[in-house]
N, C-alpha and C positions, 0 to 999 in steps of 0.2 A: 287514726283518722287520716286519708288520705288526702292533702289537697296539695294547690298551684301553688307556689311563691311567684309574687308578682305585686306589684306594686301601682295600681292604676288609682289616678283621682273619681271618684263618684260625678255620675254624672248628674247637673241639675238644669232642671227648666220648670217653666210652668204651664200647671195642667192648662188645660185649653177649655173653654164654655164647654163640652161636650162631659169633659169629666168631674165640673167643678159640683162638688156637693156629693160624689159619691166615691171619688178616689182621695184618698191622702199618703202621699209619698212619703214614707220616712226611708232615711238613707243612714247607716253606722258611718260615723264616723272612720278616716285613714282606712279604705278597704285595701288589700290584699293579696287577696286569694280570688273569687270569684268576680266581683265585682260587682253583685247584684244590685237592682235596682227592687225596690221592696213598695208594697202598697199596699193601704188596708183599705179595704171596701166598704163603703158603706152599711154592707148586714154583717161584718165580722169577717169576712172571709182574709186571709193575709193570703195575698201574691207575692209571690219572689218570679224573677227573670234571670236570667242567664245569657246575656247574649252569645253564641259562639261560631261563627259564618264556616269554619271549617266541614261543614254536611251539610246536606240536603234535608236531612230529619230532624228532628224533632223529641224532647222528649219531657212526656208532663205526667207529673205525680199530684195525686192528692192526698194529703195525710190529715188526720183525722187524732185529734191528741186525746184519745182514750186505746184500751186495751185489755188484755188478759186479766191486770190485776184491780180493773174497776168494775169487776164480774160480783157480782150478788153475790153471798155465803150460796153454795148449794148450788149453784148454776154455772162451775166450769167449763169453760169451753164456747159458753154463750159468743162472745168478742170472734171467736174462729168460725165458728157456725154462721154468722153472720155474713162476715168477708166474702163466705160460701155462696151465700143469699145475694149475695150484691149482684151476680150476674145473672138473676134468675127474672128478671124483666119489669117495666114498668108500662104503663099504660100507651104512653108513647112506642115502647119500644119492649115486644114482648119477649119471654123465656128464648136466649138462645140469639138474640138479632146482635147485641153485643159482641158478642165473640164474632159473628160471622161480619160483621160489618168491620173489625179492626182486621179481618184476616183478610177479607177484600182489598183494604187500602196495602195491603204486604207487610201490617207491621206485627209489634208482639206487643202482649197485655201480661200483667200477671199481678199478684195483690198476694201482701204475708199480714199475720200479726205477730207482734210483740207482748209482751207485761207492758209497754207504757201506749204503743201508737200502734195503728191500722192503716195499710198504703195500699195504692191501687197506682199501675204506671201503664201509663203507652208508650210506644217508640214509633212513631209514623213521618211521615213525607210531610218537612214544614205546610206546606200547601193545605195539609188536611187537618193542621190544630184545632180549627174552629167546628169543623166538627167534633173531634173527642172533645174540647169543653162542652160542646153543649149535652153530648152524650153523660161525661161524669156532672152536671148539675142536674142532668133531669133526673137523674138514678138519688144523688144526695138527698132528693125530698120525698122523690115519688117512686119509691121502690114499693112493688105489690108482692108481700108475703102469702104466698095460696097455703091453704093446706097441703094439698097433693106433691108441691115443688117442694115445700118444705121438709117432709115426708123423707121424697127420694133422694133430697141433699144428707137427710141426717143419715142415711146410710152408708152416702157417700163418707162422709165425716170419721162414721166407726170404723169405716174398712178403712181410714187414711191411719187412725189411731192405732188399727189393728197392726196395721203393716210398718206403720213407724215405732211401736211396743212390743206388743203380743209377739212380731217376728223378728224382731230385735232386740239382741242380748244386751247390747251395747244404750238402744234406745231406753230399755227398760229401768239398766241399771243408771241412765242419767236423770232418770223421772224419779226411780227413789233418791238417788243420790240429793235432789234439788229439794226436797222435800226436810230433808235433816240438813242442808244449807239455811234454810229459810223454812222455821216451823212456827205455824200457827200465823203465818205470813204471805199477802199476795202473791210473792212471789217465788211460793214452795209448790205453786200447783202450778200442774203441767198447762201450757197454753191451748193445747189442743181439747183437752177438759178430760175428769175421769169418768170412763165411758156410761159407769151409773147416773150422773149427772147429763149430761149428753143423751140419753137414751129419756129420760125425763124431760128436758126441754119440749116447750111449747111454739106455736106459730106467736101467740101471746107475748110467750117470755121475748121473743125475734123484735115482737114491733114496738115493746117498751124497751128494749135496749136502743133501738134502731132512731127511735123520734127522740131520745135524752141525747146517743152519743152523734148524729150525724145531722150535726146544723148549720149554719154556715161561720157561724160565730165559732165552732171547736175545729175548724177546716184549714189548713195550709195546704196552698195551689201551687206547686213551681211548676217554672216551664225553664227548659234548657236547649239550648241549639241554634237554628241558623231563623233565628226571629229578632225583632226591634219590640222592644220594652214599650214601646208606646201603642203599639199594636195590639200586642199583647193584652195590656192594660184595657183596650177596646174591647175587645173579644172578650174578658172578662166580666168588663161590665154587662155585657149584653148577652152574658149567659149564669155565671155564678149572680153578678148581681140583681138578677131581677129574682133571687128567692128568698123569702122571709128568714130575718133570723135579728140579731141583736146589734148594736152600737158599737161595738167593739170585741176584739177577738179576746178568746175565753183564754184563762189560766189553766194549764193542766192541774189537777188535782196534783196535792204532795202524798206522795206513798211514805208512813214511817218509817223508821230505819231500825235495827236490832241492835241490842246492845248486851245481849247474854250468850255465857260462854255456850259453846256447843261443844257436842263428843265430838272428839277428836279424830275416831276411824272409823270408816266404814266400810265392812268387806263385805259383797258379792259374789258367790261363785253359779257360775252357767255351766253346765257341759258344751254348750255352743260355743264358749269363748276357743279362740285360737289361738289371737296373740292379746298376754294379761297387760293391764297399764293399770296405771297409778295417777290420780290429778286432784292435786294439792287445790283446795277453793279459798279463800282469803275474800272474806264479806271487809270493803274496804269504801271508802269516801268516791262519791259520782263527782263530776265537773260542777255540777249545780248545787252540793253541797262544800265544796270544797275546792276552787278550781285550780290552785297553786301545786294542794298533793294531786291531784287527779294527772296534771302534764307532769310530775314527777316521776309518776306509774306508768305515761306513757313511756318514758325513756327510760326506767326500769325494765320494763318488758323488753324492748329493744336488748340492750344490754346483757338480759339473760340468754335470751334464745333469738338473735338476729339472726337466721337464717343459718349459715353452717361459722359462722363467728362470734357467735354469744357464747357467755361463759360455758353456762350450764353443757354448750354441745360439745365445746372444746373440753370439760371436766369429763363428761360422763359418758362422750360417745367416741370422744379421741383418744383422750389420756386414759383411764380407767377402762374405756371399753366395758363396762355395766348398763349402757343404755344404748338401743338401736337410734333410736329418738327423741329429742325432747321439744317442750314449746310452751311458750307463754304466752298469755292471752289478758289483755283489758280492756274493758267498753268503759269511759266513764259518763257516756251520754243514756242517761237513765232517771229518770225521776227520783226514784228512790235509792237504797244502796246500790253496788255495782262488786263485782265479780274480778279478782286478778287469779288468774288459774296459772299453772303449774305441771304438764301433764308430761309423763315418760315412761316408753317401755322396755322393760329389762332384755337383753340379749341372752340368748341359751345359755344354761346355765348356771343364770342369776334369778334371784328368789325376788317377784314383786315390792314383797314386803320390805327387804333388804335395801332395796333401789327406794323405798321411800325414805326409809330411817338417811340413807348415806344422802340426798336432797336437801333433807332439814338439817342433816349435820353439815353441811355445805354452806348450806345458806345460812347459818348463826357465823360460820367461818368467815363469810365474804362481809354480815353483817359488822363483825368485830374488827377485821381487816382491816375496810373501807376499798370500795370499789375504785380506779386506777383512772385519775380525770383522762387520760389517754382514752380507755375502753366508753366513758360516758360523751365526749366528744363524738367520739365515731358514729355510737349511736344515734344521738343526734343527726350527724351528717346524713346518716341512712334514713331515719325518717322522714327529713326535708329532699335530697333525692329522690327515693320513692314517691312522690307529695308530688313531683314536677308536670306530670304527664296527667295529671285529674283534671284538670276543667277539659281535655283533651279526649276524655270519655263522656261520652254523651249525656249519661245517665248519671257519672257520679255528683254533679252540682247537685241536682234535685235529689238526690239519696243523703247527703250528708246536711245541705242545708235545709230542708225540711226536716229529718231526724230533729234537729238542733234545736230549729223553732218548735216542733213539736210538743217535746218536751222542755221548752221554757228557758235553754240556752239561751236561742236567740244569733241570728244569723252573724251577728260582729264577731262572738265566741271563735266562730270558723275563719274570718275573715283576719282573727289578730292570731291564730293555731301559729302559724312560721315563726313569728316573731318573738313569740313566749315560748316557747320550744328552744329556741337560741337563748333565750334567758337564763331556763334551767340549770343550775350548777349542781357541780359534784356534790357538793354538802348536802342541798336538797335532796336529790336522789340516794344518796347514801342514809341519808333522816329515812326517808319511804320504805329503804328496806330495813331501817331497823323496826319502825312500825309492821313492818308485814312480819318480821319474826315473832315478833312478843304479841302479835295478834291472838286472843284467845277466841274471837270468832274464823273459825278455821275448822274445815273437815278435808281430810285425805281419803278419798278415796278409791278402795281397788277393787278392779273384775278380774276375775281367772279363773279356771276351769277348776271344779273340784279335785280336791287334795291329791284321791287316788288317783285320777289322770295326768297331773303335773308331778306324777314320778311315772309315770312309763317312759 
């Protein structure tokens, strides 16, 4: 996670007759990093602000705390289909005005999903905020699914699916891969949906998903850039808050979490591949289930593969010279369990296989060791350096604090990140990796070209 260090007091005042009875401030405690000023709306909606004077722009996300893994049995892909849907018009504002109206004012739009949350952002000229709020509240309630639009989006959807799988060896093998990480689990099916399911989808299935997950109560608004929080808070009232929805902002759903061993390897061969790799999955503890091993794992990651001074690069791409590359990877902002990855590819040569077996015998090595408070210092240091320059980017406030809220963090989590991170000690993190060794929920696995090709 990337944010500021910085240390500002919260700022407070009181609302004014204008807002009383439909805004309430709540503010985290000792802020940080951002500094937000937060507020829950009357029908549920939560605002976060950002002030930051440094641009002219602007920049506002809506997140929406459902996704991929709140999809019906049998209707994959639904949560993405949808996203699709969102820019397909409303009665105000028909198929097409959307786009053309954010491209008029010179900005950018763009909207993903996740397994937990669904975003939609703009980036525009502060000036013309109050436009894009009213544009994303009139879309939140009053989106019109046609037939015909629906239609020609679900084919848009196959050909995305087709060209992110079908023509990807790499895409392919991470949709089975994810499937044997997490089976019989929301979060072993591909986001994008499997295209049997997707080609079944109805306008139907679009507008029961669409009236349960997009209310204003399951809604998180940020706004980030050269705006004043009390303004802000205007313009919201007098656009998200005049739509119906509930008392208070909703809980994300809890996704269960797995607790049976998995097989251990899993091999893929494509003739398309070129160059094979190898990546280690470790189903491991989220922030929201665990938030002490979660920063643990963020400075584990660091540590292994911090850019060209983690162990793993200095072991396997320096010294040994058996890997061109390596990298570690952790999100622990996830509803449900979360992902610490492992990924390396062998140098000519060197046999995939080989490069996974010498990793795990590596990594029991450093486990038994104990990792060198020198090498976990550092890491650290590089995380909060890296961390420096975020509220500085326009977009990252509303990308990581709404993530956060979303999924049921909760924006202080962000705002105390610097400071627990400096907490972290060697013994912790060396605890994390003993649990990521002895982890029996774990698959490795590898793509490479068939046998007979990886000997010419």
């Amino acid at each position: 996670m990337a944010v500021l260090t910085r240390t500002t007091a919260w700022k407070n005042f009181l609302l004014s007759g204008f807002f009383a009875g439909a805004l309430v401030l709540s503010s985290p405690a000792d802020a940080s990093v951002f500094s937000p000023t937060i507020y829950d709306l009357a029908n549920g909606v939560r605002l976060i602000v950002v002030e930051n004077p440094l641009s002219d722009a602007v920049g506002h996300m809506v997140w929406y705390r459902t996704g991929a893994a709140d999809e019906p049995d049998g209707k994959t892909g639904l949560a993405h289909y949808l996203e699709h849907m969102m820019f397909k018009g409303t009665a105000k504002h028909p198929a097409g005005s959307f786009d053309a109206i954010i491209a008029r004012l010179g900005g950018d739009q763009n909207a993903y999903t996740s397994y937990d949350t669904t975003a939609y952002y703009e980036i525009v000229p502060a000036k013309n905020l109050a436009l894009v709020m009213s544009l994303e509240a009139d879309r939140m309630r009053g989106l019109l699914i046609e037939e015909n639009e629906a239609q020609s989006e679900k084919n848009v959807v196959l050909s995305e699916r087709e060209e992110r799988t079908g023509n990807s060896s790499v895409g392919a093998f991470r949709e089975e891969l994810r499937r044997v990480l997490f089976p019989l689990h929301p979060y072993g099916r591909p986001i994008i949906g499997l295209r049997k399911d997707v080609e079944r989808l109805t306008p139907d299935d679009l507008r029961a998903f669409y009236r349960k997950a997009y209310a204003p109560q399951n809604a998180v608004v940020v706004v980030s850039g050269n705006v004043k929080h009390d303004q802000v808070a205007a313009l919201a009232a007098a656009t998200y808050g005049r739509l119906g929805g509930g008392l208070r902002p909703k809980q994300p759903p809890k996704i269960s979490q797995i607790s049976h061993p998995l097989k251990p390897l899993f091999i893929k061969e494509d003739a398309r591949v070129k160059q094979p790799f190898v990546t280690r999955q470790y189903v491991v503890s989220s922030a929201l289930k665990n938030r002490q091993d979660s920063l643990a794992l963020d400075v584990l990651s660091e540590v292994l593969t911090g850019g060209e001074v983690g162990i793993l690069y200095r072991h396997f791409v320096i010294k040994t010279r058996t890997a061109s590359g390596t990298s570690a990877g952790y999100n622990g902002t996830t509803r449900g369990p979360s992902v610490f990855s492992i990924t390396a590819s062998p140098t000519p040569g060197q046999t995939v296989e080989h490069l996974n077996q010498d990793i795990a015998a590596y990594l029991q090595y450093l486990a038994h060791k104990g990792l060198k408070a020198r090498d976990v210092e550092e890491a650290k240091q590089r995380l909060l350096d890296s961390a420096v320059f975020a509220r500085d980017k326009l977009l990252a406030p509303a990308q990581i604090l709404g993530e956060a809220e979303a999924v049921g963090l909760g924006a202080e989590m962000v705002e105390k990140w610097p400071d627990n991170i400096r907490r972290v000690s060697t013994a912790q993190v060396n605890a994390a990796l003993q649990r990521l060794v002895s982890n029996k929920n774990m698959v490795a696995g590898i793509l490479k070209p068939p046998a007979m090709e990886e000997k010419k």
